[in-house]
C-alpha positions as a Python dict, from the first residue, in 0.01 Angstrom:
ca = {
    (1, 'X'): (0, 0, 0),
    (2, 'X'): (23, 325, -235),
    (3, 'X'): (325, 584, -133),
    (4, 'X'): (242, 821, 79),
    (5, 'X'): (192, 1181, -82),
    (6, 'X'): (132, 1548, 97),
    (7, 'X'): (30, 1857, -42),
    (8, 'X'): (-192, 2068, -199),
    (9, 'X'): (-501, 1978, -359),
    (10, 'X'): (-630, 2074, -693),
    (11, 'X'): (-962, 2115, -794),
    (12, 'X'): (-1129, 2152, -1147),
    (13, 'X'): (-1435, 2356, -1084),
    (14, 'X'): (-1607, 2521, -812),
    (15, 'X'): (-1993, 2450, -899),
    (16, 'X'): (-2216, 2263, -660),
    (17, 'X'): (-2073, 1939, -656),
    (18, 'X'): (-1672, 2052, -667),
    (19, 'X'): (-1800, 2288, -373),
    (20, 'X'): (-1916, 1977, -190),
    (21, 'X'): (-1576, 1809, -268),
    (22, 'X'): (-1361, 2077, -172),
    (23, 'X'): (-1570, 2162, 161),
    (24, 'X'): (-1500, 1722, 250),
    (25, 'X'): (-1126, 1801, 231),
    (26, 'X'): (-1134, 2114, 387),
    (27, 'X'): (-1259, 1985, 663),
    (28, 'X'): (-1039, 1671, 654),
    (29, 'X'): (-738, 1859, 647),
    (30, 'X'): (-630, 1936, 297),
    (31, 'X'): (-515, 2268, 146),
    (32, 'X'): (-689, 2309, -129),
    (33, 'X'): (-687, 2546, -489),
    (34, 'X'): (-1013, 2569, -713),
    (35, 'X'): (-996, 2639, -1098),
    (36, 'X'): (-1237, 2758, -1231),
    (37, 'X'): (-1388, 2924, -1582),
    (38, 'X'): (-1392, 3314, -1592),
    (39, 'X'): (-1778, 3313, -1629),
    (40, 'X'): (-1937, 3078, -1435),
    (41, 'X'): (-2273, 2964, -1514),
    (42, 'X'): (-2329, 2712, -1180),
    (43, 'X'): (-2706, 2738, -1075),
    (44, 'X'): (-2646, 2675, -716),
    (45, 'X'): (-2493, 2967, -655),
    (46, 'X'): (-2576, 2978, -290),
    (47, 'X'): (-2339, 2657, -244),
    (48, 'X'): (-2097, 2717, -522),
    (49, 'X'): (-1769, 2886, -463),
    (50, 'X'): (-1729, 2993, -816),
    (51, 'X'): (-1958, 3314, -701),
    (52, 'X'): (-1614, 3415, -580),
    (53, 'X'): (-1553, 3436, -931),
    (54, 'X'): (-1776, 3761, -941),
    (55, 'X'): (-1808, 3879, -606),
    (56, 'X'): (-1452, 3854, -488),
    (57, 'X'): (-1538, 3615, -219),
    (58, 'X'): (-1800, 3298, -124),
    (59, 'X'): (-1940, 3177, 198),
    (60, 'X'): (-2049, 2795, 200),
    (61, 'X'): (-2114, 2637, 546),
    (62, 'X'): (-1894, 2822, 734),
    (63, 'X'): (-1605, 2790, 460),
    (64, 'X'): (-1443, 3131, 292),
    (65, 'X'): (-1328, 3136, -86),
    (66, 'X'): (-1131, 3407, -197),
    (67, 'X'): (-1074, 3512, -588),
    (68, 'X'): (-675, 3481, -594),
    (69, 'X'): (-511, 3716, -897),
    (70, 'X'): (-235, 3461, -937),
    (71, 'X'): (-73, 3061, -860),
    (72, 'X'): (129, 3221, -550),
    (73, 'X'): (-90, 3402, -404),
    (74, 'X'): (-325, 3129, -446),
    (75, 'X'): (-99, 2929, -240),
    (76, 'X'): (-86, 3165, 36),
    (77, 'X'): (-477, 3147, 76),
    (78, 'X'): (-470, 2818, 91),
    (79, 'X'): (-176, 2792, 341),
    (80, 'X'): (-415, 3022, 554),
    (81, 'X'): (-728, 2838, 575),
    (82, 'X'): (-921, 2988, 279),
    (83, 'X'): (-1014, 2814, -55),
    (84, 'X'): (-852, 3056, -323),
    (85, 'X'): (-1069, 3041, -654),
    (86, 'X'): (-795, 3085, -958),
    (87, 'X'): (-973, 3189, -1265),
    (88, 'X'): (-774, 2909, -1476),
    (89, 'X'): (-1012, 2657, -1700),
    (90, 'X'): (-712, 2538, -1900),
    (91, 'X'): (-537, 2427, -1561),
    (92, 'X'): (-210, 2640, -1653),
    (93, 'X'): (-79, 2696, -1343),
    (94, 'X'): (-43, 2323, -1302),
    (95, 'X'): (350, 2372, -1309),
    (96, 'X'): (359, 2634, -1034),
    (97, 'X'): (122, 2474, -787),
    (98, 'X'): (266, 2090, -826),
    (99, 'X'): (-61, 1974, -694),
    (100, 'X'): (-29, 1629, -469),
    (101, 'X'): (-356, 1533, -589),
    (102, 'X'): (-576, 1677, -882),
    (103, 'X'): (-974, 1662, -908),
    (104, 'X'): (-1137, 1688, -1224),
    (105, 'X'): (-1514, 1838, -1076),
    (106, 'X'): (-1606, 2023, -1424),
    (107, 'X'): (-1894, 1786, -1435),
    (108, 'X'): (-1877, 1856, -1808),
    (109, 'X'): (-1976, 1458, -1846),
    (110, 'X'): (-1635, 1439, -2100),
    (111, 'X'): (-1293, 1508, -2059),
    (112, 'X'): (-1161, 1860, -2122),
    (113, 'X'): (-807, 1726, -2085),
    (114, 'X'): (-720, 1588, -1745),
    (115, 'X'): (-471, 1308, -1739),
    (116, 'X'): (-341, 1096, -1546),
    (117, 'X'): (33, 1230, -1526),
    (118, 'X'): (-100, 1560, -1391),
    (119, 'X'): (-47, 1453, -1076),
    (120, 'X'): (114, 1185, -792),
    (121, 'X'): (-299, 1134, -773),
    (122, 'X'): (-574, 1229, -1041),
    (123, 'X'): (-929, 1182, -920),
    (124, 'X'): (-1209, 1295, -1192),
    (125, 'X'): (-1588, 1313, -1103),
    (126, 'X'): (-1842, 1098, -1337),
    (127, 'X'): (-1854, 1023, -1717),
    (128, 'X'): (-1581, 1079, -1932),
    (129, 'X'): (-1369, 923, -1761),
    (130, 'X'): (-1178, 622, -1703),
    (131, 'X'): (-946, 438, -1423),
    (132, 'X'): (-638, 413, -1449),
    (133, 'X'): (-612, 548, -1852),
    (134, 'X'): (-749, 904, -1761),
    (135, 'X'): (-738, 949, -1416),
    (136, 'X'): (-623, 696, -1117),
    (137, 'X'): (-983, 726, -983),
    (138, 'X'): (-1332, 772, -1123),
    (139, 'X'): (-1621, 878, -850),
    (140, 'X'): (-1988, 764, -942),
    (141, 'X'): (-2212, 1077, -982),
    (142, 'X'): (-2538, 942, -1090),
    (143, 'X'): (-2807, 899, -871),
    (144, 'X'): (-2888, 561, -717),
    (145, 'X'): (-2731, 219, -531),
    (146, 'X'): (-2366, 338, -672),
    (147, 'X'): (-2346, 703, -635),
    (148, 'X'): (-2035, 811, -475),
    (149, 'X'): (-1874, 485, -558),
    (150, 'X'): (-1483, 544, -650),
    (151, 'X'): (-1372, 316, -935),
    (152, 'X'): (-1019, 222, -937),
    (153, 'X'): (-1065, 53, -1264),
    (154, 'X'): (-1339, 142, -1506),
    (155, 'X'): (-1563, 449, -1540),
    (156, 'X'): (-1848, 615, -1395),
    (157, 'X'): (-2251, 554, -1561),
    (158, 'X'): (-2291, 721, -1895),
    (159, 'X'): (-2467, 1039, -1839),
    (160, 'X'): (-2848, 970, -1869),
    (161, 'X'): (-2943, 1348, -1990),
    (162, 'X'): (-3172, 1287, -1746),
    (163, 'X'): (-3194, 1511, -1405),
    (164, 'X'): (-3210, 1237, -1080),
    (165, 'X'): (-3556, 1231, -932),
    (166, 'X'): (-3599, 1482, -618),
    (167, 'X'): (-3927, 1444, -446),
    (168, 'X'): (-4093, 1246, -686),
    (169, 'X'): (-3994, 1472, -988),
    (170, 'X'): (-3709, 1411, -1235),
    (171, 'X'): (-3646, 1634, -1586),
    (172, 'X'): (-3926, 1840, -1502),
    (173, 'X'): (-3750, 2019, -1167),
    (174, 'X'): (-3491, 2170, -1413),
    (175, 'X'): (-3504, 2469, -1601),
    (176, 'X'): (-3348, 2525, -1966),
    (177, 'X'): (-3294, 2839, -2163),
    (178, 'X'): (-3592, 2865, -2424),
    (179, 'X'): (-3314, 3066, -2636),
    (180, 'X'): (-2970, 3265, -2607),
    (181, 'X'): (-3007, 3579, -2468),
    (182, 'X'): (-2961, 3823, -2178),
    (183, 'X'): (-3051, 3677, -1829),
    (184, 'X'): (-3348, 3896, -1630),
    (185, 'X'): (-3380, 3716, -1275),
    (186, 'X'): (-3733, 3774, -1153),
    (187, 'X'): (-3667, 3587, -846),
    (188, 'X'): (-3421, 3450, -552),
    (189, 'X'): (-3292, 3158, -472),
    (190, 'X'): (-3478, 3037, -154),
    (191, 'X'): (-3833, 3177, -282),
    (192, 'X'): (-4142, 2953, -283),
    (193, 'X'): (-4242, 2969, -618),
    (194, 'X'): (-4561, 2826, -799),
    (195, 'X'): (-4668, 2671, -1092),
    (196, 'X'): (-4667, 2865, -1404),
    (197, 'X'): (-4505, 3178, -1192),
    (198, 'X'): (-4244, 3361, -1363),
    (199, 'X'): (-3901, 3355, -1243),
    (200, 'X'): (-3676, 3485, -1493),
    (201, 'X'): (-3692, 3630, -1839),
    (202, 'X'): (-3406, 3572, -2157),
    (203, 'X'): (-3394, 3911, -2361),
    (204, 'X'): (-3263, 3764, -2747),
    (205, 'X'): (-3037, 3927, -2975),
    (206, 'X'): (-3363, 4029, -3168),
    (207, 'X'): (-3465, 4234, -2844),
    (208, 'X'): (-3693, 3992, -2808),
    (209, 'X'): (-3802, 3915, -2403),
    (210, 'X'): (-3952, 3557, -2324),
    (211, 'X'): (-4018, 3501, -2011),
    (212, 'X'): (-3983, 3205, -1827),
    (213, 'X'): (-4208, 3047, -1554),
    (214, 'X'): (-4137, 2813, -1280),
    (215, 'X'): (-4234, 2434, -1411),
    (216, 'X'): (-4401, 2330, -1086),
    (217, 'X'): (-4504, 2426, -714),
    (218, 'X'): (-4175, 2453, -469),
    (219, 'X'): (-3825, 2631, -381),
    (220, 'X'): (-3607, 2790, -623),
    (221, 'X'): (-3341, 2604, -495),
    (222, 'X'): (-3126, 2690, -828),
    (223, 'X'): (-3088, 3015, -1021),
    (224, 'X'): (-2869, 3158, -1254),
    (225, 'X'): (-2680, 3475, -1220),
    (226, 'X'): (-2835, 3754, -1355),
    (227, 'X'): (-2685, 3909, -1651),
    (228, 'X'): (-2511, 3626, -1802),
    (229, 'X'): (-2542, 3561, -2184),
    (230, 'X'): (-2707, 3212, -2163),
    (231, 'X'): (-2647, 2968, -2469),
    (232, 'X'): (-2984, 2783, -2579),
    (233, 'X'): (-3074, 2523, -2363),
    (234, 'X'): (-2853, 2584, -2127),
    (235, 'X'): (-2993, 2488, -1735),
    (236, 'X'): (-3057, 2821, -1587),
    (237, 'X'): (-3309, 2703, -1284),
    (238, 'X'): (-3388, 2430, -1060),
    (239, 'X'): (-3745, 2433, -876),
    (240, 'X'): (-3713, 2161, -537),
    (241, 'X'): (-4022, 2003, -494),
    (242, 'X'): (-3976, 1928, -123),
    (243, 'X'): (-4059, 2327, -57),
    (244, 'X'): (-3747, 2302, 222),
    (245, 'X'): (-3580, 2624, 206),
    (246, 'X'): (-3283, 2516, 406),
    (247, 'X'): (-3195, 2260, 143),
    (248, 'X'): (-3130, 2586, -75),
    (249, 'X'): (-2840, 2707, 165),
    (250, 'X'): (-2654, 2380, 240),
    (251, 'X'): (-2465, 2127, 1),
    (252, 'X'): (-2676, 1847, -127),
    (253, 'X'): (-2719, 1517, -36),
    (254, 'X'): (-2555, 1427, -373),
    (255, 'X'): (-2253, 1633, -345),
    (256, 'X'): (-2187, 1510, -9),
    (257, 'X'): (-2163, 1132, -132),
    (258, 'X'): (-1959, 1227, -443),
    (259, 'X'): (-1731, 1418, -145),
    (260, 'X'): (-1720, 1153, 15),
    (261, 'X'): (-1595, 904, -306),
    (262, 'X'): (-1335, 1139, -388),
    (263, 'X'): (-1176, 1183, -53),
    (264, 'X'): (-1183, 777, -26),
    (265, 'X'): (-1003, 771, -345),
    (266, 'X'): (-729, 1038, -246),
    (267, 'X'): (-670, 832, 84),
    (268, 'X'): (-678, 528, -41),
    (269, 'X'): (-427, 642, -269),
    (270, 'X'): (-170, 761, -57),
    (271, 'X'): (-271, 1098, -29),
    (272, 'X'): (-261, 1258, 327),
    (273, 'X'): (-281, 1623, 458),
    (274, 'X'): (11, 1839, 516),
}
């Protein structure tokens, strides 16, 4: 039986799938902290609470994030119910918050320097990673019979490159950037797009403006924000098949499960809420 820990939780990330994580212990109890970079590039921005990154605050399912300016005030959102979002990729405020439990959610599929002696409990989301060398618990983030799985000992699937299959369509749901340049959004998130229809545009260094279409009928379920400086081949859009607007609004399927793994690994652990 693992010792019993309380305290605050500390999340890597606030994209999609950290979002989904940090809503799970929310809502099981937990105070919780989000890191996260100081320009975003999530896709789901309509379940991501890294938008509080930019807008000062994020709504998802009920749940308030709040852009905190520093580790203590951080701590006194979190003491109030809200999720603070610390703008902090290099987790330095590690010492000041003495997290009981860390999450790695970066979803970077490698390790950007989370250990295991960063905390009583150090849980890190899909490849990279390894239990107990890197991290005390590893959660299963691919698609299929294992997802959500938390490894005690071993890692996650290597990462595929490949997008998980969503109403019959895989790779070709997901949008790249043709080229670096200037984000134009031509579209919202929640629109029924179709084939071929354009839905954002990249303007180049060279002034150049290439725009981008939609890769097949459905719901722009995904979009990045508009005015970022997007790297080549960097995902900027996801197109959902299923044409189910509501799925746009509300965490996925996916980042529920991979929730769900992580706050099975914290309990089982030792860790408990405050």
């Amino acid at each position: 039986m693992s010792e019993t820990r309380t305290g605050l939780v500390l999340v890597r990330g606030a994209g999609d799938l950290a979002t989904g994580v940090i809503l799970r212990l929310v809502r099981s109890g937990f105070r919780v902290v989000a890191l996260e970079a100081a320009a975003p590039t999530a896709i789901r921005r309509t379940v991501a609470f890294s938008e509080a990154v930019y807008e000062g605050e994020a709504l998802v399912e009920g749940l308030a994030a709040r852009l905190a300016a520093s580790a203590d005030e951080a701590k006194r959102l979190a003491s109030g119910g809200l999720v603070p979002v610390l703008v902090d990729p290099r987790c330095e405020s590690l010492r000041e918050l003495r997290p009981m439990a860390l999450v790695d959610a970066i979803m970077a599929k490698r390790n950007l320097g989370t250990n295991a002696g960063m905390a009583g409990i150090v849980v890190a989301l899909g490849p990279g990673f390894s239990a107990p060398s890197d991290a005390h618990a590893v959660i299963e983030t691919n698609r299929g019979h294992y997802l959500g799985r938390a490894i005690l000992a071993g890692a996650a699937e290597p990462d595929t490159g490949v997008p998980g299959i969503i109403g019959g369509r895989g790779s070709e749901r997901v949008v790249h950037a043709p080229a670096s340049g200037l984000v134009e959004v031509l579209r919202a998130i929640g629109d029924s797009v179709s084939k071929e229809e354009p839905i954002l545009a990249i303007r180049t260094a060279d002034d150049e403006r290439l725009v981008v279409a939609s890769p097949l009928d459905g719901t722009l379920r995904g979009l990045i924000r508009p005015g970022i400086e997007a790297r080549a081949g960097l995902k900027i859009a996801d197109v959902d098949p299923r044409g189910e607007k509501a799925h746009c609004f509300s965490v996925s399927d996916k980042a529920r499960a991979v929730a769900g793994g992580a706050l099975e690994a914290i309990l089982s652990l030792g860790g408990r809420p405050d």
